[in-house]
C-alpha positions in Angstrom: -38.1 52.2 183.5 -37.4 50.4 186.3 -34.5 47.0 185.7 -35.8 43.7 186.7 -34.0 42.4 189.9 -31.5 39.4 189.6 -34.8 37.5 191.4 -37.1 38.2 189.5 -34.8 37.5 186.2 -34.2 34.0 187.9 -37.9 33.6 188.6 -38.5 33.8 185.2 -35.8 31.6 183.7 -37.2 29.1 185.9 -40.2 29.3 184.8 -39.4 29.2 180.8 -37.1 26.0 182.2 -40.4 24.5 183.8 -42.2 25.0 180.7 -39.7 24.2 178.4 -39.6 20.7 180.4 -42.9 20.0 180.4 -43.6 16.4 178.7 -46.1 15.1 176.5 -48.8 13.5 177.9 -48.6 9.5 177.5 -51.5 8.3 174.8 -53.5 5.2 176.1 -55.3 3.5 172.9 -57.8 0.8 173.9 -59.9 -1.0 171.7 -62.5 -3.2 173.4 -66.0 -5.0 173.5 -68.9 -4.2 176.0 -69.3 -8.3 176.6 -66.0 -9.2 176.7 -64.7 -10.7 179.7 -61.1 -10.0 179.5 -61.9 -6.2 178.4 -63.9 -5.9 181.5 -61.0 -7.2 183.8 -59.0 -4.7 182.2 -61.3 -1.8 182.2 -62.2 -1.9 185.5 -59.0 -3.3 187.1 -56.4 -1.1 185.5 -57.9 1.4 182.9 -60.2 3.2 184.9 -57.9 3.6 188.1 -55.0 4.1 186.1 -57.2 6.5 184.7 -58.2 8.6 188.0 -54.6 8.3 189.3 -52.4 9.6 186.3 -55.2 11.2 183.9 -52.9 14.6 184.4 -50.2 13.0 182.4 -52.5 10.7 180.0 -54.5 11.3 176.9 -57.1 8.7 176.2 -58.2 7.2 173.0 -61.0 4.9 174.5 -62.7 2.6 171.4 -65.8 0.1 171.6 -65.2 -2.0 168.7 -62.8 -5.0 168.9 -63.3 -8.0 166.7 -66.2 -7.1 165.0 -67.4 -6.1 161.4 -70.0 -4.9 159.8 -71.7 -4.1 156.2 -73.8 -1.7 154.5 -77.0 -2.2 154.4 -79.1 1.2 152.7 -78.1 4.2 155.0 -76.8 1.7 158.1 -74.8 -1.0 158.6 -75.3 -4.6 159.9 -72.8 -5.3 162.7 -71.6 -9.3 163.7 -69.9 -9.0 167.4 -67.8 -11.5 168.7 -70.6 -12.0 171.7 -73.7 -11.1 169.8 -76.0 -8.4 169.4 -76.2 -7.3 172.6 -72.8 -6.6 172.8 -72.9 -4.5 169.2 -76.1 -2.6 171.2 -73.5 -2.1 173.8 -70.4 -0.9 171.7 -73.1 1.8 169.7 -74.2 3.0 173.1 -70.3 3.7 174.4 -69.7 5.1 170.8 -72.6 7.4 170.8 -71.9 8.6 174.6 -68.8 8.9 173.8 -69.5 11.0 170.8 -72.3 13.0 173.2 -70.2 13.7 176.8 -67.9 16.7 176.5 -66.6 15.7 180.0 -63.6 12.9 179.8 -64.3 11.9 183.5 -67.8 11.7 183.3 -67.9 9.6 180.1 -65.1 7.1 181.9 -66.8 6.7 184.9 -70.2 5.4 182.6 -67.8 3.4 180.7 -66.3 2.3 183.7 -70.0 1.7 185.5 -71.1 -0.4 182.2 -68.5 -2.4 182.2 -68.5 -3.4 186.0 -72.4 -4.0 185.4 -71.4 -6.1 182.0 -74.5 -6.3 180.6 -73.8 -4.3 177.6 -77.0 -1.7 176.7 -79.0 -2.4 179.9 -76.9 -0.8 181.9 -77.1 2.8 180.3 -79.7 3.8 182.1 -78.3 2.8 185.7 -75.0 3.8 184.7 -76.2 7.4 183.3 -77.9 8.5 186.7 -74.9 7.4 188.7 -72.4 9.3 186.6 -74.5 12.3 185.4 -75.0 11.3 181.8 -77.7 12.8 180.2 -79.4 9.4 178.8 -81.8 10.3 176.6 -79.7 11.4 174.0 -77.4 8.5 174.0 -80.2 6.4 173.4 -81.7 8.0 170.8 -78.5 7.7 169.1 -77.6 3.8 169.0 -81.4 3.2 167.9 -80.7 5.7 164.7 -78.8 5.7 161.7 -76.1 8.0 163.3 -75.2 5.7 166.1 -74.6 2.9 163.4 -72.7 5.3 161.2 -70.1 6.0 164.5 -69.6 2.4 165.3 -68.6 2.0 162.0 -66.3 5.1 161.7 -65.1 3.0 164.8 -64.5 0.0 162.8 -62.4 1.9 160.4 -60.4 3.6 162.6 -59.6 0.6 163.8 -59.2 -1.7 161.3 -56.2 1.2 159.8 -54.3 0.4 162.3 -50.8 -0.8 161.3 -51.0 -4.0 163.1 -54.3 -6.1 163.0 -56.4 -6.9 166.2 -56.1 -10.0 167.0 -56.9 -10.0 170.6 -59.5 -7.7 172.9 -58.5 -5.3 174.5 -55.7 -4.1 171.7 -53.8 -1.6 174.0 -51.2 0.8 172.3 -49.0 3.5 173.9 -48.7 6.6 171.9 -49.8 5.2 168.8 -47.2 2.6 169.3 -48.0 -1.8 169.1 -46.0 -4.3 170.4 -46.7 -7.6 172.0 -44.9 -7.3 175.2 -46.6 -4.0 176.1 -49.9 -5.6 175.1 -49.1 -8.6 177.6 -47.5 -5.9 180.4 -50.6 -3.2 180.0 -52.7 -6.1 180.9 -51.2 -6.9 184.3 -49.7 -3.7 185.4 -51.1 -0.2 183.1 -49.9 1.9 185.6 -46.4 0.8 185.2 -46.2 0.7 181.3 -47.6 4.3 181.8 -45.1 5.4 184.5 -42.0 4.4 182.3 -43.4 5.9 178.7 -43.5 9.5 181.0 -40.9 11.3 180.3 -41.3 14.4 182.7 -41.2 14.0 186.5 -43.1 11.1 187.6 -46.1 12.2 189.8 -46.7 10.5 193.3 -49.3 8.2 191.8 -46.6 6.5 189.9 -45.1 5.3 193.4 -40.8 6.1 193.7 
């Protein structure tokens, strides 16, 4: 048996090296409302091109919910929204496309598209042709029993959280709340993201 050369025994050790360096990715928590103004801003000035730009070091946790409640009612539940029904219509439908699209881009860029639109469940069908969603199915699901049951699983997951949500959008960083990064997220995601990286920064995150 042939020895390995000294290059290709320093190949290797830089290659453990690179993979022993790799970071975690950074985890982006949002919890939001389909009629909200301020979520909008944020979802469509910050989230969603944060999003495309760094979505190679990110894992998202993306959550239609927000100040809402809702009870059981038989096999559903009755929702109350801070802006109305339409927006609870609008928080089932990004729940149950969520739940539907195996693709993370393609479910951000409908999330994305609804949100621009802002008009909560009338936008699916628009939004589903001009991302590739298959439609159909979503709908289906936030006019049955299962789409209620996953806005509520929703609500719970939210409402465990260690710190209550008191304002829309409730933005953590790997699992972690505190008011300043609430306030910063708001106005400048990509830097909050940048500085919780702890690899090499990619080009996206600017020198």
């Amino acid at each position: 048996m042939n020895r390995p050369g000294l290059s290709t025994l320093l190949l290797g050790f830089v290659a453990a090296a690179q993979l022993t360096a790799a970071a975690d990715p950074v985890k982006v928590s949002v919890y939001y409302e389909t009629l909200c103004p301020d979520s909008r801003n944020f979802f469509n000035e910050q989230l969603y091109p944060v999003y495309q730009d760094l979505k190679d070091i990110l894992t998202m946790d993306v959550n239609a919910y927000g100040l809402a409640s809702d009870v059981p009612l038989g096999e559903t539940y009755v929702f109350q929204c801070q802006h109305g029904h339409a927006e609870c219509v609008g928080n089932m439908m990004i729940t149950c496309a969520k739940n539907l699209t195996q693709d993370e881009k393609v479910f951000m860029a409908f999330s994305n598209c609804v949100m621009a639109e802002f008009t909560a469940a009338a936008a699916g069908p628009q939004c589903a042709e001009q991302t590739g969603v298959d439609f159909a199915p979503v709908e289906e699901c936030y006019n049955s029993v299962e789409g209620h049951r996953l806005l509520h699983e929703v609500g719970v997951k939210q409402n465990a959280l260690e710190t209550a949500v008191y304002w829309v959008p409730w933005i953590l960083i790997d699992d972690v709340f505190t008011d300043d990064q609430l306030w910063a997220a708001q106005e400048d995601l990509r830097q909050v993201v940048c500085d919780a990286y702890t690899g090499e920064p990619p080009a996206a995150c600017g020198s």
